[in-house]
C-alpha positions in Angstrom: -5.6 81.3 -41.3 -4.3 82.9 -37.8 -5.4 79.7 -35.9 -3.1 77.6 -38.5 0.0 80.0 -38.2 -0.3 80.4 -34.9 -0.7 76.3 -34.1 2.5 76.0 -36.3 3.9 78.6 -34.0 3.3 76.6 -31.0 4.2 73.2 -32.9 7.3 75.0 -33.6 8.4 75.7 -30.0 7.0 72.3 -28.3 8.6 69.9 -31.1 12.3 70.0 -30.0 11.6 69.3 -26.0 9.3 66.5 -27.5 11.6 65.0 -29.7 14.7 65.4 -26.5 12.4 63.7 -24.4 11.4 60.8 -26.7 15.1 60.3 -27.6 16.2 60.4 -24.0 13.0 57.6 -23.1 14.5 55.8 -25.9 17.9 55.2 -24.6 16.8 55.2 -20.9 14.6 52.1 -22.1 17.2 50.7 -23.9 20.3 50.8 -21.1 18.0 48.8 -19.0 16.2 46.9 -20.9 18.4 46.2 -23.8 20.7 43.6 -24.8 23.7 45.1 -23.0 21.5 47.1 -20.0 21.3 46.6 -16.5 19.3 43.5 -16.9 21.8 41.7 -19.3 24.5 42.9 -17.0 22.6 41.3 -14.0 22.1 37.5 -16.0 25.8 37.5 -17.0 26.8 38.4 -13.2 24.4 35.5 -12.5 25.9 32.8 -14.9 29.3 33.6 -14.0 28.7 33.1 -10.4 27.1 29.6 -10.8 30.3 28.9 -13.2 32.4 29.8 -10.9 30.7 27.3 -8.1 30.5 24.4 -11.1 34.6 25.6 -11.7 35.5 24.8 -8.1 33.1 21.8 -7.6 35.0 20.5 -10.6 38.2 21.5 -9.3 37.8 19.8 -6.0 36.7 16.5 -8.0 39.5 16.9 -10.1 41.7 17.2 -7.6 40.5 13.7 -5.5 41.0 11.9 -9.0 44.5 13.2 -9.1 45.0 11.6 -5.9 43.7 8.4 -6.4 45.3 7.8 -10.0 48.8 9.0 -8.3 48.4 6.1 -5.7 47.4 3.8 -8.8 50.9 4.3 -10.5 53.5 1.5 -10.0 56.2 3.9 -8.1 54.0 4.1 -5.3 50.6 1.6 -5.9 48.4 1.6 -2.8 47.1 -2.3 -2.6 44.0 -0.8 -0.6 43.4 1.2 -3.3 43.9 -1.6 -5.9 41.9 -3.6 -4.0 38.9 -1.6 -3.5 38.7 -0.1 -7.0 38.8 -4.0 -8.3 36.4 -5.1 -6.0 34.1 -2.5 -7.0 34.9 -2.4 -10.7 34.1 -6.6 -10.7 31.3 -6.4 -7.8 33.6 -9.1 -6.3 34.2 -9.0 -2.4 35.7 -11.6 0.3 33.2 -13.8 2.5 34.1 -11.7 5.7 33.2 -8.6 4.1 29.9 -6.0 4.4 29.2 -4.0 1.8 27.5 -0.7 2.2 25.8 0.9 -0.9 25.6 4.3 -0.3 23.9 6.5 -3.6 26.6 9.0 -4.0 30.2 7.8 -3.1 32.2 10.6 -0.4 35.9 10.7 -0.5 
């Protein structure tokens, strides 16, 4: 009977630094590997860079179709433009001409 009292004596006194300890693992875990830890903060930082890239890739393509439709409206129409854009829309070119195929078109 003094060996039970005194392991609920010692239970007693080692249960609340237990149960701190397991509470703080918990939330240590969880702020790292949880849904909003470091490692969620990490993927976001991740995707927002690489939309950020596709945002200005996107931007600067947006930006070279602005330019050609402006040159394609009949205040100021560019008849090189017009030209090429027909030719290439109707695979049609002069007798004189080389055509180069190239797999991604620069501008």
């Amino acid at each position: 009977m003094a060996l039970l009292r005194e392991i609920r004596a010692k239970a007693r006194q080692i249960l609340p630094p237990v149960l701190a300890v397991c509470v703080m693992g918990y939330f240590a875990y969880h702020s790292i590997q949880g849904e909003r830890g470091y490692l969620a903060l990490l993927r976001v930082e991740k995707d927002l860079a690489q939309a950020r890239a596709t945002e200005a890739r996107l931007l600067a393509e947006r930006t070279l179709l602005e330019r050609d439709v402006n040159l394609l409206r009949l205040d100021g129409l560019d008849t090189d433009l017009l030209g090429e854009r027909a030719r290439m829309l109707l695979n049609y070119g002069l007798e004189d001409e080389y055509t180069i195929l190239r797999e991604t078109p620069d501008r």
